[in-house]
KEVO-209083 format. One record per residue (C-alpha): residue in three letters; x, y, z. Coordinates in steps of 0.25 Angstrom, whole numbers, plus 2048, in hexadecimal, padded with zeros to 3 digits. Example, Ala and Ser with C-alpha at 12.3 -4.5 7.8 and 13.67 -1.06 7.14 Angstrom:
<rs>
<residu->ala px->831 py->7EE pz->81F>;
<residu->ser px->837 py->7FC pz->81D>;
</rs>
This chain:
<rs>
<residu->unk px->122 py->B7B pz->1B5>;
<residu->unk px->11A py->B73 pz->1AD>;
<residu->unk px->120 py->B67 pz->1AA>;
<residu->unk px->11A py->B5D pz->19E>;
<residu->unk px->116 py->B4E pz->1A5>;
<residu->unk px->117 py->B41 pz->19C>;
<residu->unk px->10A py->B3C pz->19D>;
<residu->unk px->107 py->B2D pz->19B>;
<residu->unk px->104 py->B24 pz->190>;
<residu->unk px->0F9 py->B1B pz->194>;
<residu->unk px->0F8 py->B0F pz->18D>;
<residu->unk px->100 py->B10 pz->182>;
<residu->unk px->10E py->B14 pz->180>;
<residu->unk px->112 py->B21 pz->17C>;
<residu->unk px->115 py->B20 pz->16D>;
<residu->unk px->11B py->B2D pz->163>;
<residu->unk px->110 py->B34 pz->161>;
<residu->unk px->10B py->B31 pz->171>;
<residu->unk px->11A py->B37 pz->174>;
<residu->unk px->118 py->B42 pz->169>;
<residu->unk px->10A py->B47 pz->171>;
<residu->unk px->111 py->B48 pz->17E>;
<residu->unk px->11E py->B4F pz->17B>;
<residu->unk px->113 py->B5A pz->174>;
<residu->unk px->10C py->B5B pz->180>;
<residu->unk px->118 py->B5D pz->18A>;
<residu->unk px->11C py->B68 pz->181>;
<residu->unk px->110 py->B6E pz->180>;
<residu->unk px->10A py->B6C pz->190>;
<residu->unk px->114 py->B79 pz->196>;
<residu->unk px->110 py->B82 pz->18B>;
<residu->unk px->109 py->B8F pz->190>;
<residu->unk px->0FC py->B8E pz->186>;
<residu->unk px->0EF py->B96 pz->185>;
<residu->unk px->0E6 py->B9D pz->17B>;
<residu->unk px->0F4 py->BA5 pz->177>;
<residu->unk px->103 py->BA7 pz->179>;
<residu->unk px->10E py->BA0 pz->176>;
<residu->unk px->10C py->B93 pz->17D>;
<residu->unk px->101 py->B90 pz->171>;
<residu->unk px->10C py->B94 pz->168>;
<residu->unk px->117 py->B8B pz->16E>;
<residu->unk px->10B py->B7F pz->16F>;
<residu->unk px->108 py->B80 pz->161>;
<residu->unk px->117 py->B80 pz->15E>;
<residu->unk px->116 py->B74 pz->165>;
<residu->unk px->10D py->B6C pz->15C>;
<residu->unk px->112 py->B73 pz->151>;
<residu->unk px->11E py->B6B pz->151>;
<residu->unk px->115 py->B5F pz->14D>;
<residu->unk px->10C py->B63 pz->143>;
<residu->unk px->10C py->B6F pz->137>;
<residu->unk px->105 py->B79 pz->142>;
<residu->unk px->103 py->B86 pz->13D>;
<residu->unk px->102 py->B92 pz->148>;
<residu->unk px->0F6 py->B9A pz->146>;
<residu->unk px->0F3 py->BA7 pz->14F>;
<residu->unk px->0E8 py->BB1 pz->152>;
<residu->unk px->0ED py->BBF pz->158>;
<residu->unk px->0E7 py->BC4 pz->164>;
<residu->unk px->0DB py->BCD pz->162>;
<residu->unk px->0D5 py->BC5 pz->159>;
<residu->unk px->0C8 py->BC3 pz->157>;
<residu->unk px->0C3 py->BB5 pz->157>;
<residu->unk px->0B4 py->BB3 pz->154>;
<residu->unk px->0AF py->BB7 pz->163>;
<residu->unk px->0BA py->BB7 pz->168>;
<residu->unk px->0CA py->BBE pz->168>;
<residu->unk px->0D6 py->BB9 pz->16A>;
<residu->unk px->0DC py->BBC pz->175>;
<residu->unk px->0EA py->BC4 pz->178>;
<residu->unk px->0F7 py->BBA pz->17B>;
<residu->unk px->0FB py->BB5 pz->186>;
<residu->unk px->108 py->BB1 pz->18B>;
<residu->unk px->10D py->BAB pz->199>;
<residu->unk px->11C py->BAF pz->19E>;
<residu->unk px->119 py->BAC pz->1AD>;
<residu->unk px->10E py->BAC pz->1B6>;
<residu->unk px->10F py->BA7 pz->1C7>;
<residu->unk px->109 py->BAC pz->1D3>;
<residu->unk px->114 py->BAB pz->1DF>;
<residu->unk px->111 py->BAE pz->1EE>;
<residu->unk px->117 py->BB7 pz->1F6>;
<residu->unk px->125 py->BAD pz->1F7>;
<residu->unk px->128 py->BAF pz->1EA>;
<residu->unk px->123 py->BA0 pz->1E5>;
<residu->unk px->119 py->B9E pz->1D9>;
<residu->unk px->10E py->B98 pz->1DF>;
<residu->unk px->109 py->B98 pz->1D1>;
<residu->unk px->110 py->B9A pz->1C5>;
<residu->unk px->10E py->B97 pz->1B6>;
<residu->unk px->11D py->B91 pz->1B4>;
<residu->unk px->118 py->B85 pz->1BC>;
<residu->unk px->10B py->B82 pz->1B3>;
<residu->unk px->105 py->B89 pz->1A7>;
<residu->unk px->0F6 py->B87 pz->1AD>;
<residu->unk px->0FB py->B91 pz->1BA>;
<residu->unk px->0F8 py->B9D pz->1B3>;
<residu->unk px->0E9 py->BA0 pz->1AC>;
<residu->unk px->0E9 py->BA1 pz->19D>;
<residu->unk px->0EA py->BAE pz->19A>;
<residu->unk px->0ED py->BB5 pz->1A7>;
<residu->unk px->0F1 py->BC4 pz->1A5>;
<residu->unk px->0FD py->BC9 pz->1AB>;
<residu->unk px->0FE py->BCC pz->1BA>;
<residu->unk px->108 py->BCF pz->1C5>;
<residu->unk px->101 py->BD2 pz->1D2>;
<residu->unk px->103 py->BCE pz->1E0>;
<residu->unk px->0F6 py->BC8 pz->1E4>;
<residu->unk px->0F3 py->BC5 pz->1F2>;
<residu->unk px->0EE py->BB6 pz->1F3>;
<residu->unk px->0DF py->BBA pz->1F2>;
<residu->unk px->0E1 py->BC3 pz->1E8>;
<residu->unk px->0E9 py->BB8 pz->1E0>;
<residu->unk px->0DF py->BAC pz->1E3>;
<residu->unk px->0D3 py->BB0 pz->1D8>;
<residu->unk px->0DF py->BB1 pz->1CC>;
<residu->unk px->0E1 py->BA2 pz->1D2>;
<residu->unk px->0D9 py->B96 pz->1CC>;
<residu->unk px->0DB py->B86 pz->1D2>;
<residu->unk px->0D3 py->B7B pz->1D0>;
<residu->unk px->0CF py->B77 pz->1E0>;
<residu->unk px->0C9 py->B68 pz->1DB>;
<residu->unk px->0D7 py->B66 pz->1D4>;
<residu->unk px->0E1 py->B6D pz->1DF>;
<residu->unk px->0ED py->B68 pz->1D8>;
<residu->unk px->0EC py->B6B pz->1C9>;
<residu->unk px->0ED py->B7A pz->1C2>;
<residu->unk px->0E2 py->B7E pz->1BA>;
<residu->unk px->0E1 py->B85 pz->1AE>;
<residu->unk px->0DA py->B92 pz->1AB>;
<residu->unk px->0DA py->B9E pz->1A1>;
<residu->unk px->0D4 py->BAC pz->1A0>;
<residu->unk px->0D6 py->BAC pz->192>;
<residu->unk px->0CC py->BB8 pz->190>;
<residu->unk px->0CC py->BBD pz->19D>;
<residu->unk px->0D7 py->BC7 pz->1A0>;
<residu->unk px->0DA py->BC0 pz->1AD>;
<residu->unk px->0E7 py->BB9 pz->1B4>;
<residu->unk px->0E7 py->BAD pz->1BE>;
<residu->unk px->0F0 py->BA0 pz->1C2>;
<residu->unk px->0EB py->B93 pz->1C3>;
<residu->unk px->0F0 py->B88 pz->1CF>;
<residu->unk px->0ED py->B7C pz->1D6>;
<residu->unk px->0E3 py->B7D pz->1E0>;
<residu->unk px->0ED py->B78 pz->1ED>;
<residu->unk px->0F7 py->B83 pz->1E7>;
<residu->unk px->0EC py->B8D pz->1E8>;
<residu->unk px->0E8 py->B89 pz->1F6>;
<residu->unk px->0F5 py->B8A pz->1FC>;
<residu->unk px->0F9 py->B98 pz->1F8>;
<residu->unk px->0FB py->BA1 pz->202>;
<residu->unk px->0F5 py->BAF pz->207>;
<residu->unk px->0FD py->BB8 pz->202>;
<residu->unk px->102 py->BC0 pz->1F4>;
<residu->unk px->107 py->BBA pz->1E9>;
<residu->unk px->10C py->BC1 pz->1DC>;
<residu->unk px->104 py->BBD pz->1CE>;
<residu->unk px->10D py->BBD pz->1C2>;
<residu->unk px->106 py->BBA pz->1B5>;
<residu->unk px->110 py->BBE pz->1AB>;
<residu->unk px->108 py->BBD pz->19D>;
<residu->unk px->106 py->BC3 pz->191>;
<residu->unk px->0F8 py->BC8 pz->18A>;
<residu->unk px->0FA py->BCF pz->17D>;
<residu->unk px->0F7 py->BCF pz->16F>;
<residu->unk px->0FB py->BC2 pz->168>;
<residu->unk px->0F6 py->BB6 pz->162>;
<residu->unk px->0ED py->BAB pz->162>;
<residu->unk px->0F6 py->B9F pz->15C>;
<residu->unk px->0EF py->B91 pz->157>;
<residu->unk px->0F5 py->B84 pz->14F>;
<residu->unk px->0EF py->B7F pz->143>;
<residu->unk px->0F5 py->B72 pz->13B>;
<residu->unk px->0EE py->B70 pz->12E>;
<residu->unk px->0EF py->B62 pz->129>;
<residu->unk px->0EB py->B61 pz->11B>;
<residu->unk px->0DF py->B57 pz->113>;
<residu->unk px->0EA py->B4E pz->10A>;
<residu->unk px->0EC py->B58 pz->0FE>;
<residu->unk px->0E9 py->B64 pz->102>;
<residu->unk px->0F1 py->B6F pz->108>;
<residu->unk px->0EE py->B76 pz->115>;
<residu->unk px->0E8 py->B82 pz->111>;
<residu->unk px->0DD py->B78 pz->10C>;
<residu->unk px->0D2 py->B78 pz->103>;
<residu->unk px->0C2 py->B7D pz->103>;
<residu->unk px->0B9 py->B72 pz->108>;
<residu->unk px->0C6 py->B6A pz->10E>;
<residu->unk px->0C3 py->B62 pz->11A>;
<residu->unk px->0CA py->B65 pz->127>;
<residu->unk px->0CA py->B5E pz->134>;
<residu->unk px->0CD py->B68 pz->140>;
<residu->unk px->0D6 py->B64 pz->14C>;
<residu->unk px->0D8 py->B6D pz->158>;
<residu->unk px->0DE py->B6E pz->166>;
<residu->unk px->0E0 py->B78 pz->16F>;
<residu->unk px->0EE py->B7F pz->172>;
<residu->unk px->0E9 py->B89 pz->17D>;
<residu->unk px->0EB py->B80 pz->18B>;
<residu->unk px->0F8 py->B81 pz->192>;
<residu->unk px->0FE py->B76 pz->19A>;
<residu->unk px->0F3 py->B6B pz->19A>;
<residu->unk px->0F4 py->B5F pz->192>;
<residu->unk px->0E6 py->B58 pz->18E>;
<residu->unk px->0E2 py->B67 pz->18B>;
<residu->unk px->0E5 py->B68 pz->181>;
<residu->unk px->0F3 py->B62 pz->17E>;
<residu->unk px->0EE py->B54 pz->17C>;
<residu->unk px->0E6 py->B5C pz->170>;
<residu->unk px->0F3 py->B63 pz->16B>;
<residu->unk px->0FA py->B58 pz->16A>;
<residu->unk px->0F2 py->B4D pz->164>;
<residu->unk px->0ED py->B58 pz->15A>;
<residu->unk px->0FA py->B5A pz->155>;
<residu->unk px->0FD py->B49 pz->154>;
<residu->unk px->0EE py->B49 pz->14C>;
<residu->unk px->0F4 py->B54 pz->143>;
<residu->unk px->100 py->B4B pz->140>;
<residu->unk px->0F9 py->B3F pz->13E>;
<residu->unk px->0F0 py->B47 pz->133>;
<residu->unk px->0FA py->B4C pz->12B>;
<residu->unk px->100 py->B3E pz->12A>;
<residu->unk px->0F4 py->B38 pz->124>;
<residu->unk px->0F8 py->B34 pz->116>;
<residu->unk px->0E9 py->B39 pz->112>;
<residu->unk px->0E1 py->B44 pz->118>;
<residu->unk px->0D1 py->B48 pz->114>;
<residu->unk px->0D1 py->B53 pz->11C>;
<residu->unk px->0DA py->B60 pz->121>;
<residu->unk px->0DD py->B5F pz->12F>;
<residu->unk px->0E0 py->B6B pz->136>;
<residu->unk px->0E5 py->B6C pz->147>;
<residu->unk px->0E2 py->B78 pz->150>;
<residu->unk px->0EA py->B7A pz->15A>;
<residu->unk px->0E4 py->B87 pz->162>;
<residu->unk px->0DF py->B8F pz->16E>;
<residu->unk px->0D2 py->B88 pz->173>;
<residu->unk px->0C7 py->B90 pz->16E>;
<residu->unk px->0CE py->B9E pz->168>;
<residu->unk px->0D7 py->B94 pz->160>;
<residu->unk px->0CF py->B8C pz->158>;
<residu->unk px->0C4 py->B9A pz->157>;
<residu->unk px->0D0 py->BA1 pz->150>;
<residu->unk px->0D3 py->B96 pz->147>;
<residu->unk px->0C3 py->B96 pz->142>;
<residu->unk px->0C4 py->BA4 pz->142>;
<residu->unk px->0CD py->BA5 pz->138>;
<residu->unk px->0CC py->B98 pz->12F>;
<residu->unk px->0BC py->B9B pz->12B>;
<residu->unk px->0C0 py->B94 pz->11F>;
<residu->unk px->0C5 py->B87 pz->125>;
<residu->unk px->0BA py->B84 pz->12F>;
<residu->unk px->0B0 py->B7E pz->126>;
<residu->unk px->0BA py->B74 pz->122>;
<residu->unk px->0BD py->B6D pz->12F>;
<residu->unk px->0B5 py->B61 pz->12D>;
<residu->unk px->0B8 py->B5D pz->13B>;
<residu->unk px->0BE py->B62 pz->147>;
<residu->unk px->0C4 py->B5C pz->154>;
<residu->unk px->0C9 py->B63 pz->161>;
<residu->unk px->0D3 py->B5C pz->169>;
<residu->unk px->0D6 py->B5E pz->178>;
<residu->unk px->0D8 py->B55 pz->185>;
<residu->unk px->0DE py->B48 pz->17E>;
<residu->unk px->0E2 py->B45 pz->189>;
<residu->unk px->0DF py->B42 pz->199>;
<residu->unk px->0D8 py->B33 pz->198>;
<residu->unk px->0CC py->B2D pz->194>;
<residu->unk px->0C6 py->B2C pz->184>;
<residu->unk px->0C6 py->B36 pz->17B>;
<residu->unk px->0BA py->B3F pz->17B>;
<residu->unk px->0B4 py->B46 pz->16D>;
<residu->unk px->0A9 py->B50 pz->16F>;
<residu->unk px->0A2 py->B51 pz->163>;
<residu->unk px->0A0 py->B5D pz->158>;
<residu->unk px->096 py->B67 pz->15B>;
<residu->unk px->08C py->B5D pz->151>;
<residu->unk px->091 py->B50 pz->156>;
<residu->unk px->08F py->B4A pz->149>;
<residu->unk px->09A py->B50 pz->140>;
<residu->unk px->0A6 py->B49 pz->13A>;
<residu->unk px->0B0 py->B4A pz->144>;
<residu->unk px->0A3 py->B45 pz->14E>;
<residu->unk px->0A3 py->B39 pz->147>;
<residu->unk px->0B3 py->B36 pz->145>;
<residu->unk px->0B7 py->B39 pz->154>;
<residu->unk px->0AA py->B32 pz->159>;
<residu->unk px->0B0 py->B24 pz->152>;
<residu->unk px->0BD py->B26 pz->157>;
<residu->unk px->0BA py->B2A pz->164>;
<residu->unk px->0B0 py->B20 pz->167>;
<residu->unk px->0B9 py->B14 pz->162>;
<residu->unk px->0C3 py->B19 pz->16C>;
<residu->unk px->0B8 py->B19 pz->178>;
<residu->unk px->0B7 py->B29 pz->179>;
<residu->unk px->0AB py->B33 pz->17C>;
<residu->unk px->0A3 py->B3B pz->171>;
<residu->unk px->09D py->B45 pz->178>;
<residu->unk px->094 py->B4F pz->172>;
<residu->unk px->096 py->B5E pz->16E>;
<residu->unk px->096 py->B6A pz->179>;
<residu->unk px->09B py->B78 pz->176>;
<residu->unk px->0A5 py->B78 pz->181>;
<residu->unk px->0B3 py->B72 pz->180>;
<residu->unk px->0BF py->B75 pz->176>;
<residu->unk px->0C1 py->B7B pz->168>;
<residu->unk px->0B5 py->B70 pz->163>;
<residu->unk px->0AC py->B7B pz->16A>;
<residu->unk px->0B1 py->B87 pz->15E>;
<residu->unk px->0B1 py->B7E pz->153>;
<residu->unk px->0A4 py->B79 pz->156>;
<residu->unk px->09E py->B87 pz->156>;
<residu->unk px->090 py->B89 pz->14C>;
<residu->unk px->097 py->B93 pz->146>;
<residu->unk px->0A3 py->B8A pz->140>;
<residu->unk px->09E py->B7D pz->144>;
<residu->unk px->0AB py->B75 pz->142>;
<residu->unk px->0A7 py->B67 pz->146>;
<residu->unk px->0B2 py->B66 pz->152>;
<residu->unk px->0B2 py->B5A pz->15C>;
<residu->unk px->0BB py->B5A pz->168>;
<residu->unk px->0C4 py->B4C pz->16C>;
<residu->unk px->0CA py->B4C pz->17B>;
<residu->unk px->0CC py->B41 pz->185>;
<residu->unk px->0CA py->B49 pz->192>;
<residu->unk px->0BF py->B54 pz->18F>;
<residu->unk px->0C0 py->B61 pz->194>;
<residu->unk px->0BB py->B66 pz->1A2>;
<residu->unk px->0BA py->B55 pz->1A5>;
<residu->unk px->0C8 py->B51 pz->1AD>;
<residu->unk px->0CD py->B58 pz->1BA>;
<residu->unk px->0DB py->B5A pz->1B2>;
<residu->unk px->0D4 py->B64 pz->1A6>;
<residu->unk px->0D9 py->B72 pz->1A6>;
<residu->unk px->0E3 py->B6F pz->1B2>;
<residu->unk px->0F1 py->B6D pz->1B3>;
<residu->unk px->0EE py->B5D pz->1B4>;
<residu->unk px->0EC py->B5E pz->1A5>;
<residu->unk px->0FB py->B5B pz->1A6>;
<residu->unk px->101 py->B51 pz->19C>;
<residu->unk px->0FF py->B46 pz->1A5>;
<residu->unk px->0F1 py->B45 pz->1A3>;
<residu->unk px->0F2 py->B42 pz->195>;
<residu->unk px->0F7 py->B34 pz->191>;
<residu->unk px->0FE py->B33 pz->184>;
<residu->unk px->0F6 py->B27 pz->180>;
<residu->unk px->0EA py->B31 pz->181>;
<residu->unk px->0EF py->B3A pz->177>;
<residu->unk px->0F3 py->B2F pz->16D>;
<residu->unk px->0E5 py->B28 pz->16E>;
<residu->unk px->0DF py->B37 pz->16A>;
<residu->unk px->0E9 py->B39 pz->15F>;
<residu->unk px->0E4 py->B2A pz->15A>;
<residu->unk px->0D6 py->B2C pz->15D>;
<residu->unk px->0D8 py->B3A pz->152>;
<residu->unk px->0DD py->B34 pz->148>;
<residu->unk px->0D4 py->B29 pz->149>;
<residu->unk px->0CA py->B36 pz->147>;
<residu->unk px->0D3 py->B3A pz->13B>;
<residu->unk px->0D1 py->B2F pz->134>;
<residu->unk px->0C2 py->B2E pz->135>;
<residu->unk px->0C0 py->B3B pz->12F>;
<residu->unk px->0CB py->B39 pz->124>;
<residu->unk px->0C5 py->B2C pz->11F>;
<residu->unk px->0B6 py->B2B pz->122>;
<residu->unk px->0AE py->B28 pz->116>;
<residu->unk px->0A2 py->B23 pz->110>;
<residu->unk px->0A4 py->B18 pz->107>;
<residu->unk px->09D py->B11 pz->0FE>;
<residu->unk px->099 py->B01 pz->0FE>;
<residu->unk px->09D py->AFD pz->0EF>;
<residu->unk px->097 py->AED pz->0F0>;
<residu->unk px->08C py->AF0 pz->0F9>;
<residu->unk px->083 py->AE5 pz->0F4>;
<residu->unk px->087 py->ADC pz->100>;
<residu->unk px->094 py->ADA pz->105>;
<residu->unk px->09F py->AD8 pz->0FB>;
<residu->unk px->0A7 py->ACE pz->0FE>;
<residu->unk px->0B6 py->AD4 pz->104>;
<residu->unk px->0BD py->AC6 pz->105>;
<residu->unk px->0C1 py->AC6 pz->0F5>;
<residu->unk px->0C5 py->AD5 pz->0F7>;
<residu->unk px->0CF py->AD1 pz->104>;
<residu->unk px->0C7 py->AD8 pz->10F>;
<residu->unk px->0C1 py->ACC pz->115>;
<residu->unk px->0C9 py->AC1 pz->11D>;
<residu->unk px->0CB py->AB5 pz->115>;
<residu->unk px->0C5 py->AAB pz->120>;
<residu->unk px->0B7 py->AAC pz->122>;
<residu->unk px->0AF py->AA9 pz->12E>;
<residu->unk px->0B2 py->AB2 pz->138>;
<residu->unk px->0AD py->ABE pz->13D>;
<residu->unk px->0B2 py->ACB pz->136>;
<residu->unk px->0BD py->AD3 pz->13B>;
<residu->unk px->0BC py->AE5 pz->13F>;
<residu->unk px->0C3 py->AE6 pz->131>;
<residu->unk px->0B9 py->ADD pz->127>;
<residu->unk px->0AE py->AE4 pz->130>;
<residu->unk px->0B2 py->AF1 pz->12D>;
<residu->unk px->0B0 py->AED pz->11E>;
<residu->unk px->0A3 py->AE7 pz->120>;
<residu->unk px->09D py->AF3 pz->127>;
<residu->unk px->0A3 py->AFD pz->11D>;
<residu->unk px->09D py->AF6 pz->111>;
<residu->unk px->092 py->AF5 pz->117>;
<residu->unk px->090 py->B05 pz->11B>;
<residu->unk px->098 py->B0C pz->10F>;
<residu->unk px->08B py->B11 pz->108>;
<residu->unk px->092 py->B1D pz->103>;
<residu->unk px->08B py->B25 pz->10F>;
<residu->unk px->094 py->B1B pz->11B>;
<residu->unk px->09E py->B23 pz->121>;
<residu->unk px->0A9 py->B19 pz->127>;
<residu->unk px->0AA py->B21 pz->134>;
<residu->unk px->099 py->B1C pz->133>;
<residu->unk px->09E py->B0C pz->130>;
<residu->unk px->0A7 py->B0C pz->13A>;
<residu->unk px->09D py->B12 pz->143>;
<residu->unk px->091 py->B08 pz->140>;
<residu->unk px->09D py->AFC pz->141>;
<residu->unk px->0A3 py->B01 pz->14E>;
<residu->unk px->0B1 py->B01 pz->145>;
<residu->unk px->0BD py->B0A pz->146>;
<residu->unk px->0BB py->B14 pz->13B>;
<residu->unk px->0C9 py->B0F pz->138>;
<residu->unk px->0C5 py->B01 pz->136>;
<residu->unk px->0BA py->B06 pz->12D>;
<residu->unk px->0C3 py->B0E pz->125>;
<residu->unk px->0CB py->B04 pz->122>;
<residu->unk px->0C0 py->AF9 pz->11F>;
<residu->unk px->0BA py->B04 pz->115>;
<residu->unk px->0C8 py->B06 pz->10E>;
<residu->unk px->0CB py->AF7 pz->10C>;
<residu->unk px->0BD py->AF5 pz->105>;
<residu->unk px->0BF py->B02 pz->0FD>;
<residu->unk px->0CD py->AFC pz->0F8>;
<residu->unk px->0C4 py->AF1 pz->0F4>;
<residu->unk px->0BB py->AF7 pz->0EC>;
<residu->unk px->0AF py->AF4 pz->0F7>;
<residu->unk px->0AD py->B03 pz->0FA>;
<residu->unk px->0B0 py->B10 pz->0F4>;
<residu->unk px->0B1 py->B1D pz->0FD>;
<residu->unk px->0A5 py->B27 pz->0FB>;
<residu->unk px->0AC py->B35 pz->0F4>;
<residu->unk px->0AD py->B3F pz->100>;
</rs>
């Protein structure tokens, strides 16, 4: 039986919301997830104990721009046993043991018969690998390679008890309104899109790292005392899910200002953005700062990936970045049982949840303002923003000042200041606040 494994917090101790992350995840890890069924169902009751998630669904048949969603599937019990009686193979043990979306079979195979349903990783003999036939009608078992190699001639009865009928295609959605506004929202309100995918079963980075940061980002939105945009979280099928969700919300896409996949938090190394399809776009710029301050990667846009690939499409063109640690395809542990909670280190998730609402607060307070003495440099010691003892070199906080006054032509940005100063758009933000409360800059009307 699968069993959840603590994994390690690595250089600093495991506070609340650290401790909050990692029981989620435990909970989460044994569930039997795909593109259906009640294991996304049960996951998004899960996250749904957090955060204000409301459970949408698609029924089976429909059709979603090129493509249809699919029948249900459900998982009772699935093993392959030799001719002894003992399951060589058996879903029971690990979730990654049966292919997604195998059809039912009984069958007593002999070995050759058996060996092409059968799929192992020969580099990596000792881990399970994960694999679907989604659209395929089609039924295999996945295994470690030396388990593979040491089965014997002989016949062995296949047991896939599953379930393909009409049903549902289930997503989570948490709205999070702009301060004053309702959820339904307004014409012309600005959203910000947050999405992770609930399909994977059993593995950790992918994508439960997503899940559950996403969910502690969603509760440190709704606590802020002020919000400029709406922010909404998807929580869906890769591909299908978030498709269904533009499908049937035409009237919401153009209002997502920005948008922001979130997968593989996890696993080691910095955090990694790839960029929007343009590369130049709001949430280009915001993740860019926070990421770079952080000693992360930007890499450039590329039609193959996660749910930043749909949204990205030329016919929607919602500006979608992606933020992981551990990309996909690029450690020996993705799509295999080694994606096990101990390869994901508490302090990783709680460095992505900072490094987000860092993000968050770039695009809630990023302005242009405007220098209201800019003939020269008004003198700040009169007004308390300069230390009282002369002679020595300005501190990162008169700095910040000293760079915003001198950029905020109305057209500035303080993301851009921050920027050109190599600031902390925090640092900035405040600076800009101080000298506004002093009557040294006013904010140009967004």
């Amino acid at each position: 039986m699968l069993r959840p494994v603590p994994g390690p917090a690595v250089g600093r101790p495991a506070g609340p919301v650290a401790a909050r992350m990692r029981e989620r995840m435990e909970r989460l890890q044994p569930l039997h997830r795909s593109l259906t069924g009640d294991g996304v169902r049960e996951s998004l009751a899960v996250l749904g104990e957090s955060v204000p998630l409301r459970v949408r669904t698609v029924p089976s048949g429909a059709r979603v721009f090129d493509w249809t969603v699919p029948e249900e599937w459900s998982v009772r019990a699935a093993y392959v046993a030799d001719g002894s009686g003992r399951r060589v193979v058996d879903v029971a043990e690990h979730p990654l043991h049966l292919v997604g979306y195998s059809t039912p079979v009984r069958a007593r195979l002999g070995l050759d018969e058996l060996r092409p349903h059968l799929h192992s990783l020969p580099e990596q003999p000792d881990v399970v690998p994960f694999r679907t036939s989604y659209y395929t009608r089609d039924w295999g078992f996945c295994l470690r390679h030396r388990d593979l190699l040491a089965l014997a001639p002989g016949e062995y009865d296949v047991v896939v008890d599953t379930t393909l009928a009409p049903g549902e295609l289930t997503y989570g959605e948490v709205v999070v309104p702009a301060t004053g506004v309702g959820p339904g929202g307004r014409a012309g309100q600005a959203e910000v899109l947050v999405t992770s995918h609930v399909c994977h079963p059993a593995m950790a980075n992918d994508n439960l790292t997503g899940l559950t940061v996403a969910v502690e980002l969603a509760a440190h939105v709704a606590a802020l005392p002020q919000r400029r945009h709406a922010y909404r979280f998807l929580f869906a099928p890769g591909t299908l899910g978030v498709l269904a969700w533009l499908a049937r919300n035409p009237d919401l896409v153009p209002r997502v200002r920005h948008a922001l996949v979130l997968t593989g938090l996890g696993g080691g190394g910095p955090l990694v953005y790839k960029q929007t399809r343009h590369g130049d776009r709001g949430i280009d710029r915001a993740v860019r700062h926070v990421v770079g301050r952080r000693g992360g990667e930007v890499r450039a846009y590329s039609p193959w990936g996660y749910d930043e690939r749909q949204l990205n499409a030329v016919g929607f063109g919602v500006p979608a970045g992606r933020l992981t640690r551990t990309p996909h395809g690029e450690y020996p542990e993705y799509h295999t049982s080694a994606d096990d909670l101990a390869f994901v280190g508490d302090d990783e998730l709680v460095d992505a949840l900072e490094a987000l609402t860092e993000v968050v607060d770039v695009l809630e307070h990023d302005a242009a303002y405007t220098n209201l003495a800019p003939y020269g440099e008004p003198q700040l010691g009169p007004r308390g923003l300069y230390p009282a003892t002369g002679g020595r070199s300005a501190d990162e906080e008169v700095m910040a000042m000293l760079w915003t006054l001198g950029y905020s032509d109305g057209a500035t940005s303080l993301l851009a200041i921050a920027e050109t100063a190599g600031l902390p758009f925090a640092t900035v933000r405040a600076a800009a606040a101080r000298l506004a409360a002093a009557g040294l800059l006013a904010e140009r009307s967004r």
